[in-house]
C-alpha positions as CSV (number, residue, x, y, z in Angstrom):
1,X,-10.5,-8.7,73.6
2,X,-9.9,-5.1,72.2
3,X,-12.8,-5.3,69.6
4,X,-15.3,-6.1,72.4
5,X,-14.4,-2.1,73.1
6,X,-15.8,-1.4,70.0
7,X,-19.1,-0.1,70.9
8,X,-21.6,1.7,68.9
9,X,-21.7,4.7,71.0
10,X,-17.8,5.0,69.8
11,X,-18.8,4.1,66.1
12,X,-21.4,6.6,66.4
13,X,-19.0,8.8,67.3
14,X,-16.3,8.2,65.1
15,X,-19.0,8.4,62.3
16,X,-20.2,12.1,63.3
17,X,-16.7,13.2,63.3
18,X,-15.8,11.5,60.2
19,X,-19.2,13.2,58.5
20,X,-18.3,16.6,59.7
21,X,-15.1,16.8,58.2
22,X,-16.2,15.4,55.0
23,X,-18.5,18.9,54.9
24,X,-15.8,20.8,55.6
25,X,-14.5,18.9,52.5
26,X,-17.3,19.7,50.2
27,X,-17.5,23.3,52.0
28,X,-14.2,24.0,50.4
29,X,-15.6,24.0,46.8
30,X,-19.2,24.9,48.1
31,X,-20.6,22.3,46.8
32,X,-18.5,21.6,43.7
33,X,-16.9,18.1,44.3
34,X,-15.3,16.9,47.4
35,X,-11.7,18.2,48.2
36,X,-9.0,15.5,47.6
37,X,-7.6,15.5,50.9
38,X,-6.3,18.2,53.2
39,X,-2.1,18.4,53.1
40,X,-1.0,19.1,56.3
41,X,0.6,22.1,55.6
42,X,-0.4,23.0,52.3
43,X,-4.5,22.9,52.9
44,X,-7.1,21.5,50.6
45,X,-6.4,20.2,47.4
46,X,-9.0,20.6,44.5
47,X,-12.1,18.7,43.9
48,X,-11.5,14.8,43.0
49,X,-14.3,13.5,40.5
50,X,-13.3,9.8,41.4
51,X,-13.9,9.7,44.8
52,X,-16.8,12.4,44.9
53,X,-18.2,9.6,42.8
54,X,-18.4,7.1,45.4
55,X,-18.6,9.2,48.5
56,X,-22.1,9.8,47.1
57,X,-23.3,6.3,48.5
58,X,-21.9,6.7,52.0
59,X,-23.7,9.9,52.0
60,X,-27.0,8.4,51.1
61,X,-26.0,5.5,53.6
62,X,-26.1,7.7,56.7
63,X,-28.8,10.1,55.8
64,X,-31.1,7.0,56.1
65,X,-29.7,5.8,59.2
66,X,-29.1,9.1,60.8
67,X,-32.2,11.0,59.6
68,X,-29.8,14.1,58.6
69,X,-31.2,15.9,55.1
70,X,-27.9,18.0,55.0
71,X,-26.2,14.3,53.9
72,X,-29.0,13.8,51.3
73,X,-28.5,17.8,49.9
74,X,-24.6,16.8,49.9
75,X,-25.0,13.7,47.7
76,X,-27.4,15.1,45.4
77,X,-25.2,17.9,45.2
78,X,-22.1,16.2,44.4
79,X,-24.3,14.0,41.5
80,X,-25.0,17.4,40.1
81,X,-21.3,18.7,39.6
82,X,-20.2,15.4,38.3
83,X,-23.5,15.2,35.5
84,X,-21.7,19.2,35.2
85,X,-17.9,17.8,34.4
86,X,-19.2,14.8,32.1
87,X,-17.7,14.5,28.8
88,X,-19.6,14.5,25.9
89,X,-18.5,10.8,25.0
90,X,-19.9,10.0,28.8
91,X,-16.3,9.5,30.6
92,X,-14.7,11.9,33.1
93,X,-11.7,14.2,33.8
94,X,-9.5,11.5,35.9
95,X,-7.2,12.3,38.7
96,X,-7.3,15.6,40.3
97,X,-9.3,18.9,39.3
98,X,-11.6,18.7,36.3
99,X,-8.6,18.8,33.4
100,X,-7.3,15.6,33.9
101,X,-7.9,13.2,30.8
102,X,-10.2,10.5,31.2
103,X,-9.2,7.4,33.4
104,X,-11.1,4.6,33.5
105,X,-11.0,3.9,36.8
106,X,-11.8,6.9,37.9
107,X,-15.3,7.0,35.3
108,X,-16.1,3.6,36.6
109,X,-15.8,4.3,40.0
110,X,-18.1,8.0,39.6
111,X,-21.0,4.9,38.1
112,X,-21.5,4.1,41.9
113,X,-22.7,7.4,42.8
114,X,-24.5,8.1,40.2
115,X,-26.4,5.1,40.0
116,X,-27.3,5.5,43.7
117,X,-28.3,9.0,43.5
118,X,-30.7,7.8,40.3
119,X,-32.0,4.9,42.9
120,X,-32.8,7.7,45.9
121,X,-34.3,9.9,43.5
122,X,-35.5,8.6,40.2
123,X,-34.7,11.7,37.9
124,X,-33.2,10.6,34.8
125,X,-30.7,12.9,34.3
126,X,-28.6,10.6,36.7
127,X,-29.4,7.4,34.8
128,X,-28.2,9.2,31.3
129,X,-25.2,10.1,32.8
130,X,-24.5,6.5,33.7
131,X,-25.6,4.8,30.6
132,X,-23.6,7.5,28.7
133,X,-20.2,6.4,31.1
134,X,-21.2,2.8,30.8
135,X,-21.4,3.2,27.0
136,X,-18.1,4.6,27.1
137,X,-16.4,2.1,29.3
138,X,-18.0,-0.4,27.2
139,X,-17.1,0.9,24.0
140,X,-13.2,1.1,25.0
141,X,-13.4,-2.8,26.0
142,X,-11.1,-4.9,24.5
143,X,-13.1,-8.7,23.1
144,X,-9.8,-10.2,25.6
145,X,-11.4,-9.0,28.2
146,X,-9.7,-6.2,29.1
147,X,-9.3,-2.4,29.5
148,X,-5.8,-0.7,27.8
149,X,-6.8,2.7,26.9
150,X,-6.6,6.0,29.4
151,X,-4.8,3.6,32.3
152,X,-3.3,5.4,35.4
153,X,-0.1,4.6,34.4
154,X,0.7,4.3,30.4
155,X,0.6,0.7,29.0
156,X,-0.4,-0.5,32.5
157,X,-3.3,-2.5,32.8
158,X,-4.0,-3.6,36.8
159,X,-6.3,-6.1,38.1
160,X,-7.9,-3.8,40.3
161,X,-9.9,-2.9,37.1
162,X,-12.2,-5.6,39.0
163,X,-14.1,-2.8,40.9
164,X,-14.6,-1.2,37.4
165,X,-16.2,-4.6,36.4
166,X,-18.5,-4.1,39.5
167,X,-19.1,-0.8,39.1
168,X,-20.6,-1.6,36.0
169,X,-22.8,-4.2,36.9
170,X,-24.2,-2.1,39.8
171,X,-25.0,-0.1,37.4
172,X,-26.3,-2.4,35.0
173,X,-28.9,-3.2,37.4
174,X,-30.4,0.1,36.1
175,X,-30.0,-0.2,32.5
176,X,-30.7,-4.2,32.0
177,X,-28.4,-4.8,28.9
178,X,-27.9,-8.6,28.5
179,X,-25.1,-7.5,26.5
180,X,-23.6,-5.3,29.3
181,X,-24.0,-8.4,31.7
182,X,-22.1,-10.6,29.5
183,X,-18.9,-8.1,28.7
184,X,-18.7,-7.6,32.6
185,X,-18.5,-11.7,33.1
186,X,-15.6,-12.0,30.3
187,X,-13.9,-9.0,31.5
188,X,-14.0,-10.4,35.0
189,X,-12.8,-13.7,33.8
190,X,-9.7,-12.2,32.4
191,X,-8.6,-10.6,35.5
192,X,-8.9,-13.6,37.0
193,X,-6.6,-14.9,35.2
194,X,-3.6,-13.0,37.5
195,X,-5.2,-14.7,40.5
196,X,-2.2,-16.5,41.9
197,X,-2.0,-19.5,43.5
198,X,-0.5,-17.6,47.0
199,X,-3.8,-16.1,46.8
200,X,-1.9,-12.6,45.3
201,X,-3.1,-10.9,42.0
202,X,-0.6,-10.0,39.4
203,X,-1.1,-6.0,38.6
204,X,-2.5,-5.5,42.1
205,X,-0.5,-2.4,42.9
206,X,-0.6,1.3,40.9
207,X,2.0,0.3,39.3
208,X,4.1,-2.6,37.4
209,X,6.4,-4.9,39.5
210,X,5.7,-3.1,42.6
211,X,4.2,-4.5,45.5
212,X,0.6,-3.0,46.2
213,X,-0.7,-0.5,48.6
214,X,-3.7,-2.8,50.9
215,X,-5.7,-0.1,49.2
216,X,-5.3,-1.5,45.8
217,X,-5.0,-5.0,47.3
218,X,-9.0,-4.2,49.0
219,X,-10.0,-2.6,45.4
220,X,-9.3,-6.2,44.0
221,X,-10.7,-8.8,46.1
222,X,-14.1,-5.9,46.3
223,X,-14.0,-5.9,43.2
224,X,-13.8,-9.7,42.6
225,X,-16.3,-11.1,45.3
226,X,-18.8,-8.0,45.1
227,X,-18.6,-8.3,41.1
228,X,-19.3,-13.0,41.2
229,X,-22.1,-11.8,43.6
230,X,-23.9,-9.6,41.0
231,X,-23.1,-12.5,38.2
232,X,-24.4,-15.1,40.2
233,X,-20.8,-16.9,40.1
234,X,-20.3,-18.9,42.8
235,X,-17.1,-20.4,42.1
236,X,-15.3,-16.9,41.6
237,X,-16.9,-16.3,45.1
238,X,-15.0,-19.2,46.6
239,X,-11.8,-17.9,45.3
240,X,-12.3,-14.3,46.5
241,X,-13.2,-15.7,49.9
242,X,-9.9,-17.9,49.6
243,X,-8.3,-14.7,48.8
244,X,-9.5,-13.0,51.7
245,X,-8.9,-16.0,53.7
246,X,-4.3,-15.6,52.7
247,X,-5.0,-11.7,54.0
248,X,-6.3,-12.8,56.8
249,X,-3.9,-15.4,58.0
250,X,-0.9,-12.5,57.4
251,X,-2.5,-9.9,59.6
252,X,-2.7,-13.2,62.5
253,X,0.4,-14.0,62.1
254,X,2.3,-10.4,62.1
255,X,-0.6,-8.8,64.0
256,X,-1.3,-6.3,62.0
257,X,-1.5,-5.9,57.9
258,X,1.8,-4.4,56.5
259,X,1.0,-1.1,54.2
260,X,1.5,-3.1,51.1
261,X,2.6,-6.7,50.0
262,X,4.3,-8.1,46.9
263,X,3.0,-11.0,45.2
264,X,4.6,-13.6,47.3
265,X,3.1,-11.9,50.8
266,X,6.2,-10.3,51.8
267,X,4.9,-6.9,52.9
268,X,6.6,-3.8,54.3
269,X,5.4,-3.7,57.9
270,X,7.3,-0.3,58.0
271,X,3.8,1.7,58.0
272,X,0.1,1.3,57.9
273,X,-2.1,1.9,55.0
274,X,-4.7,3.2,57.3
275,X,-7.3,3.9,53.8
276,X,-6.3,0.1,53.3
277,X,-7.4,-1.3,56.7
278,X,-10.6,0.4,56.5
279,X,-11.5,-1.0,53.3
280,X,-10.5,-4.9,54.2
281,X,-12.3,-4.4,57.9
282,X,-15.4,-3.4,55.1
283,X,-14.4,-6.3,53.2
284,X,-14.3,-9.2,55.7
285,X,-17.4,-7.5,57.5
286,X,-19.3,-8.5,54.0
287,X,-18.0,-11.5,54.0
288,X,-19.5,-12.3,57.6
289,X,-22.7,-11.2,55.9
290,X,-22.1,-13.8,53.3
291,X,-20.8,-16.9,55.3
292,X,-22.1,-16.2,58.8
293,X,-18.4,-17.4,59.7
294,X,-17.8,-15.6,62.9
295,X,-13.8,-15.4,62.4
296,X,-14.5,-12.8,59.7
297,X,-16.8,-10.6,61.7
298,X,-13.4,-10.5,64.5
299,X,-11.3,-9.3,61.6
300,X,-13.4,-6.8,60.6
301,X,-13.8,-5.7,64.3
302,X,-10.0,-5.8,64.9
303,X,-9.1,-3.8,61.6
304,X,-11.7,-1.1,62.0
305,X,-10.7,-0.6,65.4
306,X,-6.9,-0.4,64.9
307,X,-8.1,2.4,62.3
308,X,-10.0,4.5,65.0
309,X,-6.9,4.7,66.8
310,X,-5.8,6.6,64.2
311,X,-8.7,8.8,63.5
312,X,-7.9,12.5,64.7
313,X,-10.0,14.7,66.6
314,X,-11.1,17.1,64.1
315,X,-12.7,13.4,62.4
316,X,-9.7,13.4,59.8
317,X,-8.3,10.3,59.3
318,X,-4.3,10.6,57.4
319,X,-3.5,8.0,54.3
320,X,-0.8,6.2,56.3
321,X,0.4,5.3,60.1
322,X,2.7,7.2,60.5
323,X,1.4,10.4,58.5
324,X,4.9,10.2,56.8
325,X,4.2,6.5,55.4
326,X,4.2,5.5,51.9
327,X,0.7,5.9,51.1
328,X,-0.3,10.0,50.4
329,X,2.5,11.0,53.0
330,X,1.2,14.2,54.9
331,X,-2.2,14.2,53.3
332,X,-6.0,13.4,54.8
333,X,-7.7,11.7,51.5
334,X,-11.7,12.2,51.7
335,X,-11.4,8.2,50.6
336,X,-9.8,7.2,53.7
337,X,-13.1,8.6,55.6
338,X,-15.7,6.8,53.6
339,X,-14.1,3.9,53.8
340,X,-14.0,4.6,57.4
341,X,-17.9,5.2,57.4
342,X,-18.6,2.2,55.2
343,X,-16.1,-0.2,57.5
344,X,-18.4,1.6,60.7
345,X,-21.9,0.9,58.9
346,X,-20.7,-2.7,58.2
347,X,-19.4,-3.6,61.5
348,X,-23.0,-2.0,62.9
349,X,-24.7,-4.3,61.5
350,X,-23.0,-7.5,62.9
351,X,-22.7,-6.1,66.6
């Protein structure tokens, strides 16, 4: 079978290329955030405090396995730009550049790398800066559950906010508020609530009655599973497993995932989300961790390695297959490579 070609040496290899474009990335700025993505004719694009957020794990991730102190200097060094750029009230600039107003997403989703940077090094600076985001996130939470101020999109609230709700309790793992704990497990509950019974999520996509990108669609079910583990919630588990489970029964039956699907599974097989299928071969690789079910581990295998395919030369991975496609047409997102990494680091583990 294909994914029996999937050896480490190529992993390996993919992974070096993938990590040497990503300093190319941070080179850009010298240091000050990671570079969006690379158009393909109109060069790098600022500095993205989102994603420099959680590329700082990935970083940390493969300076322990590889030994390499340059990834160690780039995480730190990315922590210190976003503790730099944080508001006063603890949130930060969303979208692209440092003037965008705060998203919260985008704050919740900078609480990974901060937290881990805190973890590798222990200097406190990093854990004020996450209990002053957390406080802010917090503090913004509505008692339904849910988060409607400084959306994405105005008046749009999307389910995805379920890697927020993780986000936060990875980083409440730090800060040990009971209280904290308890918001995260009502707030999770309420995006549950769009869970359909197809196994779709109402408000999956970026925005209202449109189907969703597989990278939103991966940001849910993450979100969901990764967020029940933290709580302990073993039913919520079960149905982001069941999830999982609908996902993986349309990519067997069209042979490959479609770059986004509406709520009843019909998905537009016109293009791949190639960001997406790196973050669902992640996703079902965890849940071979979970299960031991060796069905999962094959999905993961097949989608990582129908995303290597892709992978250019240079290490650069593009947003969609074809580089036209729906999702960042013409661009290479910094995103799409950690996902990558995380997807290769996964799948290492199982081989």
């Amino acid at each position: 079978m294909k994914q029996r070609m999937l050896t480490t040496e190529r992993m390996n290899h993919s992974a070096s290329l993938a990590l040497q474009w990503l300093g190319q990335c941070l080179a850009v700025n010298n240091g000050a955030g990671a570079a969006a993505y690379r158009h393909l004719w109109r060069g790098w694009a600022a500095p993205y405090p989102e994603t420099t957020g959680y590329l700082i794990e990935t970083l940390f991730d493969y300076y322990h396995s590889r030994q390499d102190s340059r990834l160690k200097q780039y995480a730190i060094s990315c922590a210190d730009w976003l503790v730099q750029i944080q508001h006063a009230d603890g949130a930060f600039p969303g979208g692209v550049g440092v003037r965008g107003a705060p998203v919260v997403f985008d704050t919740g989703q900078i609480l990974f790398g901060l937290t881990r940077t805190f973890a590798e090094t222990g200097d406190p600076k990093y854990l004020q800066a996450v209990e002053k985001a957390v406080g802010w996130l917090v503090i913004l939470w509505q008692t339904d559950g849910s988060w409607k101020q400084f959306s994405y999109v105005t008046n749009y609230e999307p389910s995805y906010y379920a890697r927020v709700v993780w986000a936060v309790l990875y980083a409440n793992q730090y800060l040990r508020s009971a209280v904290v704990n308890q918001v995260m497990q009502t707030a999770l509950q309420h995006y549950a609530t769009n869970i359909t019974p197809l196994g779709t999520v109402r408000n999956w996509g970026f925005n209202p009655d449109e189907p969703a990108f597989t990278h939103t669609i991966a940001y849910a079910f993450q979100g969901f599973l990764e967020a029940a583990l933290l709580l302990e919630d073993a039913d919520m588990v079960l149905v982001a497993r069941e999830m999982a489970d609908r996902l993986l029964q349309n990519r067997r039956i069209s042979g490959h995932l479609a770059g986004t699907y509406d709520e009843n599974w019909k998905g537009n097989h016109r293009f791949i989300c190639l960001t997406g299928n790196a973050q669902c071969s992640a996703l079902f690789s965890r849940l071979f961790e979970i299960t031991g079910e060796a069905r999962y581990r094959e999905e993961a295998l097949w989608l990582l390695n129908s995303v290597l395919k892709k992978q250019c030369r240079d290490g650069a991975l593009a947003g969609s297959s074809p580089i036209w496609g729906a999702y960042l047409p013409f661009r290479y997102p910094n995103w799409s490579l950690k996902f990558l990494l995380d997807a290769i680091a996964l799948a290492s583990r199982s081989l």
